[in-house]
C-alpha positions in Angstrom: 0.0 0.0 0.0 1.9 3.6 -0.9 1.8 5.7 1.6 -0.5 8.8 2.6 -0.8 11.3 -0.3 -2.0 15.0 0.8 -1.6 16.2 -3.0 -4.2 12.8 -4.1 -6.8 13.3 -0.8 -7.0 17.2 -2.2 -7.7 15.9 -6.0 -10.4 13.8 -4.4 -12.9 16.4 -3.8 -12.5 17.9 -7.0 -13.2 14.4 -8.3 -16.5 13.7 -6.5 -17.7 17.1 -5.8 -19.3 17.1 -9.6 -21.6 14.4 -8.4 -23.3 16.0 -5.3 -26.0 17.4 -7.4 -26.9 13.7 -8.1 -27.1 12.9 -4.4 -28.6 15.5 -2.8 -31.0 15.1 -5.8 -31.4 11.3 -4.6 -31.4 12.8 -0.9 -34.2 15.8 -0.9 -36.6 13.7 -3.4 -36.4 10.3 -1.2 -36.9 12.9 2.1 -40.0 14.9 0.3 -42.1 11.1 -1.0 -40.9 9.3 2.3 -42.3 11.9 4.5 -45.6 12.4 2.3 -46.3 8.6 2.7 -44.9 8.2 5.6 -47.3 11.1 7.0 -50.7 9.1 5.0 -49.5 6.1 6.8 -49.1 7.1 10.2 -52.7 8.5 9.5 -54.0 4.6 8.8 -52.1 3.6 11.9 -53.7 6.3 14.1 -57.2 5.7 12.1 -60.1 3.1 13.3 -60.2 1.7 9.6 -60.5 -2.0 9.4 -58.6 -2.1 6.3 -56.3 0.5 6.5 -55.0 0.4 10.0 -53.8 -3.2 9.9 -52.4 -2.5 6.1 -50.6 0.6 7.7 -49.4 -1.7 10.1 -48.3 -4.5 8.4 -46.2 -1.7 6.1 -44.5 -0.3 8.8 -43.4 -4.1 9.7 -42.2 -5.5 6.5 -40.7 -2.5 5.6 -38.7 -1.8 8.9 -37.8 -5.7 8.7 -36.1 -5.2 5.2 -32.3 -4.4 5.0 -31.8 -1.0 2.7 -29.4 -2.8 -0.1 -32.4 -5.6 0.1 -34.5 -3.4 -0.9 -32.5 -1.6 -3.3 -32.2 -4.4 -5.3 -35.3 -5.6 -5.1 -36.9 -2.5 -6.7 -34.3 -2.2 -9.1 -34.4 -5.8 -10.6 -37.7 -7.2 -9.2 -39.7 -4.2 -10.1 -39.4 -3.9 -13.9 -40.5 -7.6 -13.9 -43.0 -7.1 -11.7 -44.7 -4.7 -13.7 -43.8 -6.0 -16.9 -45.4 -9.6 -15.6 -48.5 -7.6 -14.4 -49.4 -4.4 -15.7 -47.4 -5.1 -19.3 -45.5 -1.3 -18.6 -41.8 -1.4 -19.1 -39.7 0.4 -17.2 -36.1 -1.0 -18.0 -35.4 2.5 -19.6 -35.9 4.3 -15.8 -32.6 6.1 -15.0 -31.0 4.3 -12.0 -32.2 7.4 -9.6 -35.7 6.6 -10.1 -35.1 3.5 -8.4 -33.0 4.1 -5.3 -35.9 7.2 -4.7 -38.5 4.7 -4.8 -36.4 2.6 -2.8 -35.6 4.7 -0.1 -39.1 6.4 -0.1 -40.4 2.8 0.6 -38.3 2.3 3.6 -37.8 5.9 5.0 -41.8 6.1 4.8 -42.0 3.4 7.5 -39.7 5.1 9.7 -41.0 8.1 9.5 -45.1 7.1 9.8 -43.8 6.1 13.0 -41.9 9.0 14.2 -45.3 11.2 13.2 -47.3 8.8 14.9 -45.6 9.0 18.6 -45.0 12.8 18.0 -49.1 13.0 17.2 -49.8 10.8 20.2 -47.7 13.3 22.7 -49.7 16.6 22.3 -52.2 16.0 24.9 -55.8 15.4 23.4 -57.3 18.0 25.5 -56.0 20.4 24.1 -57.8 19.6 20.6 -61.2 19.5 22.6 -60.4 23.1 23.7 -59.9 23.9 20.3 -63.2 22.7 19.3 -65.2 23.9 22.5 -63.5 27.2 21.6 -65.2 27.7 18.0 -62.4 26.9 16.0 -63.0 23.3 13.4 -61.7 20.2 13.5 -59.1 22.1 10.3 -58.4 24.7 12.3 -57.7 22.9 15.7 -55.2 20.4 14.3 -53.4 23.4 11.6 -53.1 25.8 14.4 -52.9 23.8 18.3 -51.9 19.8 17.5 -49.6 20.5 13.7 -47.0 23.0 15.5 -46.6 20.8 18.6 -46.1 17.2 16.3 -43.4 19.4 14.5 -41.7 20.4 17.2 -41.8 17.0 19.1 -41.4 15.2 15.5 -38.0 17.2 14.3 -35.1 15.8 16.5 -36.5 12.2 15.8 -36.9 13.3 11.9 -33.5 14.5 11.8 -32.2 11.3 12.7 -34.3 9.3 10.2 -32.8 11.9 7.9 -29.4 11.4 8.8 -30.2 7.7 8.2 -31.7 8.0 4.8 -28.3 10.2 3.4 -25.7 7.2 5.0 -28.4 4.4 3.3 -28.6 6.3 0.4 -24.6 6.0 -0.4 -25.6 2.3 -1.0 -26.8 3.4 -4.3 -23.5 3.0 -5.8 -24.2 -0.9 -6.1 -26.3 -0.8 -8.6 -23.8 1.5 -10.8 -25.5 4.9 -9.9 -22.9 7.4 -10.6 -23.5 10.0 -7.4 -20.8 10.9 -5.2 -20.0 7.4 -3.4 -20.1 5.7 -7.3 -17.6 8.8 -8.4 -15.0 7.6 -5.2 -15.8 3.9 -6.3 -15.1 4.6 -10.1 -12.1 6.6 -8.9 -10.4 3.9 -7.1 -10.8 1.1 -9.8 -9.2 4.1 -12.0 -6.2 4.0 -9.5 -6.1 -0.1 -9.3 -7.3 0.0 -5.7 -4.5 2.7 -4.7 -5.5 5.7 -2.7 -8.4 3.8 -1.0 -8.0 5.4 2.1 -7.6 9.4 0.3 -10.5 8.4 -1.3 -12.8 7.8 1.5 -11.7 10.0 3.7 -12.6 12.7 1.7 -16.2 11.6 1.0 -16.3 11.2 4.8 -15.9 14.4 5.4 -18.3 15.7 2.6 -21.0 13.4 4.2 -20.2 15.0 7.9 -20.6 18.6 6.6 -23.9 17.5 4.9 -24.6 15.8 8.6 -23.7 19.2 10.2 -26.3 21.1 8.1 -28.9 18.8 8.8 -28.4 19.1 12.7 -28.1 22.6 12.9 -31.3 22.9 10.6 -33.1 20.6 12.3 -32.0 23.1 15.5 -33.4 26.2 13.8 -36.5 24.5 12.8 -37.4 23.3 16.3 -36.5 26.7 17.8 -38.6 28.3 15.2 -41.7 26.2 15.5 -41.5 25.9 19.0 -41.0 30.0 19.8 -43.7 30.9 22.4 -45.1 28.0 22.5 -45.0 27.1 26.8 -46.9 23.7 27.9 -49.5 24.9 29.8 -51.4 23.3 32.5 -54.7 24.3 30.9 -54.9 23.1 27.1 -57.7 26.2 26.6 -54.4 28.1 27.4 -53.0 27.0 24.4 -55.7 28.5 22.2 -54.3 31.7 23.3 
């Protein structure tokens, strides 16, 4: 193995850095679908539905039971068959981000039906009943008393299922996606497997300053959201 080289961990970045539109493309897409049906989910799971609560359910399971390269692969080679078998639609042509999206939408949409769910079941029910008792609709309560508590409650929790979905999301690179991780990848078969260690050092520090934005976000977010907002003893206080 040659030793350390400063001048090759410094090229690195210039190497890579072309593909980071790619993943935080992958990245903010997979975060906008997952959290849309992770959010209709959690709604079957909290709903009295004799269809759709043990559906939700039963997605949350499977899902949070399946390994993210499982997955990965299993969308990316079983679903063109699958639809093809079924539905006659081809999708072979589908550019490789399509897939790990759909992918990490999937999986990301379990964990995050459940962190909505436990942030929906902390703001005290009472306080939605003062809502109502106070003139304002079933809309209004939950837009203006229960939404801004779940958020708050919801972000540190979301953050981390974030944080998750960018580390899963470097898996990508196995099935030939050409983001970031693939760029390091193609760059050490380039090299013969010299410079490994330049290589991924430097992509670990481009993942930790993503990280680092995502926390302090996530920060901002709950200090924003959660600004005035004191628990009060009396839920009519929150109405307020």
């Amino acid at each position: 193995m040659p030793p350390f080289s400063f001048k090759f961990f410094l090229s690195v970045f210039g190497h890579v850095l072309p593909y980071l539109p790619i993943t935080l493309f992958v990245i903010i897409t997979s975060i906008i679908f997952s959290s849309l049906l992770g959010a209709l989910i959690a709604r079957g799971q909290l709903g009295e539905s004799a269809i759709w609560r043990p559906l939700s359910q039963g997605y949350v399971f499977v899902l949070r039971s399946t390994p993210p390269i499982v997955l990965l692969f299993l969308v990316f080679y079983g679903l063109p068959k699958l639809l093809l078998l079924t539905l006659n639609i081809n999708i072979n042509d589908w550019q490789k981000p399509i897939f790990v999206i759909v992918a990490l939408s999937l999986l990301f949409a379990s964990n995050l039906a459940e962190v909505f769910k436990a942030a929906y079941l902390s703001v005290n029910a009472g306080q939605r009943e003062a809502a109502l008792m106070a003139g304002l609709s079933e809309w209004q309560g939950f837009y203006r008393i229960t939404l801004p508590q779940t958020i708050v409650v919801a972000l540190p929790n979301f953050a981390n299922t974030v944080a998750a979905l960018i580390k899963d999301a470097a898996l990508a690179y196995v099935i030939g996606l050409l983001d970031m991780m693939g760029a390091g990848d193609n760059l050490i078969s380039i090299n013969y497997g010299q410079h490994t260690l330049e290589t991924y050092l430097a992509l670990t520090i481009i993942y930790w300053i993503m990280f680092a934005f995502i926390e302090q976000g996530a920060k901002y977010l709950e200090r924003y959201f959660g600004k005035g907002r004191i628990p009060a003893s009396n839920p009519a206080e929150v109405i307020a």
